[in-house]
N, C-alpha and C positions, 0 to 999 in steps of 0.2 A: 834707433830709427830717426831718422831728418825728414823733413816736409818743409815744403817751401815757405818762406815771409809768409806768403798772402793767404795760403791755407791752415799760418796757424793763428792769424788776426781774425779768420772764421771762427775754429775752436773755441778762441780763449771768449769772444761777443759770443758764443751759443750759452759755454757755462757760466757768463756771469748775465743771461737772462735775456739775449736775443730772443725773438719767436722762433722757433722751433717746435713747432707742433707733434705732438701724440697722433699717432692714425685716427686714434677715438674720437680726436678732437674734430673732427670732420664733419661727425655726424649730424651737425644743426644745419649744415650746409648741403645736406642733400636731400636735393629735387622730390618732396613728397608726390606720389603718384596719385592718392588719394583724397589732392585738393583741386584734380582738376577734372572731375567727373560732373554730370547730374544722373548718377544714375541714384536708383533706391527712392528712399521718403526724402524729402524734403529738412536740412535740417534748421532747427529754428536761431534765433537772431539774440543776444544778452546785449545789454549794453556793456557788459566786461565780464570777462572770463570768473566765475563765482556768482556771480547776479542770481538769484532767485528766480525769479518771472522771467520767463521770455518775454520779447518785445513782440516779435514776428517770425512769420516763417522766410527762410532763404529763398529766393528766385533764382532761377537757373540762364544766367548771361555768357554765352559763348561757350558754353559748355561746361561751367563750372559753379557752384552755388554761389550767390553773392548776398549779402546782407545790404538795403541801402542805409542803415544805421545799425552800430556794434558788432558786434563779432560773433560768426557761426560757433556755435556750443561745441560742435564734432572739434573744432579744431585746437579749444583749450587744451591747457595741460593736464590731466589726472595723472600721477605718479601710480596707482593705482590701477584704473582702469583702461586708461591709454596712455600708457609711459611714451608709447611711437608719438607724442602730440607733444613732448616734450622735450625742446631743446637741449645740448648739453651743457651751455653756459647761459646764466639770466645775470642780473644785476648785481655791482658790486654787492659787497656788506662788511657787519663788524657791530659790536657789541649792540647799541643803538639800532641798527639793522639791517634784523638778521636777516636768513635766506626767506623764499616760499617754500610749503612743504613740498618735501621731497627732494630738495638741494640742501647740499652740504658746505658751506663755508669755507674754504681754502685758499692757499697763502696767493697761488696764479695760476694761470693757463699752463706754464712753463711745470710748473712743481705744485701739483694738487694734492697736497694732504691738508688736512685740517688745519684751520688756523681761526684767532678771534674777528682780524679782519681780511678783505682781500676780494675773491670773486665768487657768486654762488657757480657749484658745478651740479651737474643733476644727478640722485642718486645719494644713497646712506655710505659716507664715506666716512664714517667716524670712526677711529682708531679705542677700542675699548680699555679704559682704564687697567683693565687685568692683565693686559696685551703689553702695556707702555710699562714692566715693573721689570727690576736686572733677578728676572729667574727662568729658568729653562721652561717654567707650564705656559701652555700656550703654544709654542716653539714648531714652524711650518717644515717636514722633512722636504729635502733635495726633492726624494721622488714625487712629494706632491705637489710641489710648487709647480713642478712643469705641467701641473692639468687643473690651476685655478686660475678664478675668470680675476677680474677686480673687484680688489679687497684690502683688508688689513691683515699684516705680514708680522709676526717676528723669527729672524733665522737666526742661527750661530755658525761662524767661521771666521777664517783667517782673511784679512782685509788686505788687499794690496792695491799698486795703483798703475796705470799704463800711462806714461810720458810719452809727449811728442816736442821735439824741439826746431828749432829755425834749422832748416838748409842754409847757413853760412859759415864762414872760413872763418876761424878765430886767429889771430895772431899772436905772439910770445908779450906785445904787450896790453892785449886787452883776449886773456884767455877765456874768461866768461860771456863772451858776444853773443852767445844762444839763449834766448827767451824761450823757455818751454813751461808747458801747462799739463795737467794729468785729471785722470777721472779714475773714479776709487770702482775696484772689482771685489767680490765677494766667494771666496772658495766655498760650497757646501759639498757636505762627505756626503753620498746618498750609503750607509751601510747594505739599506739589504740588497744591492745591486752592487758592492765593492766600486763605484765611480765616484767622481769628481763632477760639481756642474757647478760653472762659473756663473757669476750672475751681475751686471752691472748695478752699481748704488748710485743714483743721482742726487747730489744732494742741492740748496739753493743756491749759493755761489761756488765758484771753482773753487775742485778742491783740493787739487793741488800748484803752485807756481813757483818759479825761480829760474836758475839760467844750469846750463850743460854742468856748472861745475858744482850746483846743490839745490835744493829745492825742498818746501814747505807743504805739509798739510792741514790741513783742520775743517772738520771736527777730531775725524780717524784719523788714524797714525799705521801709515804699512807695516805689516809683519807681525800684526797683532791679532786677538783673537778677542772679537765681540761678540756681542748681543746687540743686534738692528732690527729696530722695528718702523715699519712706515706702511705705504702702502705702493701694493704689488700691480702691475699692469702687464697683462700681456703680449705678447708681440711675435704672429707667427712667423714674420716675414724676418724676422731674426734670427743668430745662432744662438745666441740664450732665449728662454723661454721668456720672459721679459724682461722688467726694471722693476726697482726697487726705489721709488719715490722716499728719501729719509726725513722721517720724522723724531728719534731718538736714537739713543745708544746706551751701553754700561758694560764695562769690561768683567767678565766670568766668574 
C-alpha cells in the first residue's frame, strides 16, 4: 500500500504524539445544560470546591445561579456523587503531586495508562498488579472485550503490524526512497464463536519505521505471540471494538 508524502508526515506526527484525541476525550468540553438554569433551590456558594461552610446562597442572574464570591457547591466535582461535575482531564502530576480523588495519574491525553508522572484523567484507571504479571489468569476473552467499557485489559495473541509507505518512485540508485511507518495489531482467537477479532495496540511512540526496503519494531516484534496488558477503550464508531492503550508485555 503507498500514500502520499504529506499523508504519511500526518501518520508518523500522530504516533510519535501529535493530539489526536480519543472521542472520550471530549467530554470536559461539553456544554453542561445544568449550569444554565435557576430553576429548583437555590444552591449555596464555598469559597473552593471542599470548603466546609458555605459562604452564601447563589442568586439567580440571567437565568443562571451565580455566586458573587467562590463557587456553587452543585458544580464541584464528586467522583462519587456527581461524577457528570467532573471533568475528564484536571492538572498535571507525579510522585510529589499526585492527582485529586478520583483521577488517575497517566503518561498523556495521547496515551492514558498509568504512569508516576504526566496528566490526571478522571476515573480509577489503574492497571492491578495481578493483571501486569506473564501468566494467562486474568486474561480478557475476544468475545468479551467487544462488550467492555474502559478498563484494564490483559489479551494473548499473535502481534502484527500494518505499514504505510511514501507514494514515491525509487530509482536503481537510491532503492530505499520510501519512508514508512506502522501501528502494531493484535490477532484474538474468540474460541466459543470459532472467529478472529483484530484489535489495534497503541503504543507511546511509533512502533514501527524504516523505508520500502526494511523496517523496525519495538517494544513488539510481528509474528509473535504475547501477553499485553494496558488499558482498553472503546470505540463504536470503529471496526474493532476498540484500542488497546499498552502499558506492558511478556512473551508465553
Amino acid at each position: 500500500m503507498t500514500i502520499p508524502a504529506r499523508m504519511l508526515l500526518v501518520v508518523m506526527a500522530t504516533w510519535l504524539g501529535a493530539c489526536v484525541e480519543h472521542p472520550d476525550f471530549l467530554d470536559s468540553q461539553k456544554v453542561k445544560a445544568w449550569e444554565n438554569t435557576c430553576e429548583g433551590e437555590a444552591p449555596v456558594c464555598l469559597d473552593s470546591c471542599g470548603a466546609a461552610a458555605p459562604i452564601a446562597d447563589a442568586t439567580c442572574s440571567d437565568t443562571a445561579w451565580t455566586c458573587a464570591r467562590g463557587i456553587r457547591d452543585d458544580l464541584c466535582c464528586d467522583p462519587v456523587a456527581r461524577p457528570d461535575r467532573c471533568d475528564t482531564w484536571s492538572s498535571s502530576c507525579s510522585a510529589s503531586e499526585p492527582c485529586p480523588g478520583g483521577y488517575t495519574c497517566v503518561h498523556s491525553r495521547t496515551h492514558p495508562v498509568p504512569a508516576d508522572h504526566g496528566v490526571c484523567r478522571f476515573g480509577d484507571l489503574a492497571i492491578p498488579a495481578s493483571l501486569a504479571q506473564c501468566n494467562t489468569a486474568g486474561i480478557t476473552s475476544a468475545a468479551l472485550l467487544a462488550r467492555l467499557d474502559t478498563g484494564p485489559v490483559k489479551v494473548m495473541g499473535v502481534v502484527n503490524v500494518t505499514m504505510t509507505c511514501e507514494d514515491r518512485r525509487c530509482t536503481a540508485a537510491a532503492p530505499c526512497c520510501q519512508a514508512c511507518a506502522g501501528a502494531y495489531m493484535i490477532d484474538l482467537v474468540d474460541e466459543t464463536h470459532a472467529e478472529h477479532l483484530t484489535v489495534p495496540i497503541r503504543t507511546e511512540s511509533l512502533a514501527c519505521a524504516g523505508t520500502n526496503c526494511g523496517y523496525t519494531c519495538s517494544p513488539l516484534q510481528p509474528g509473535r505471540s504475547y501477553l499485553v496488558w494496558g488499558l482498553f477503550m472503546p470505540d463504536t464508531s470503529a471496526i474493532a471494538p476498540g484500542t488497546i492503550y499498552y502499558s506492558g508485555h511478556c512473551e508465553p
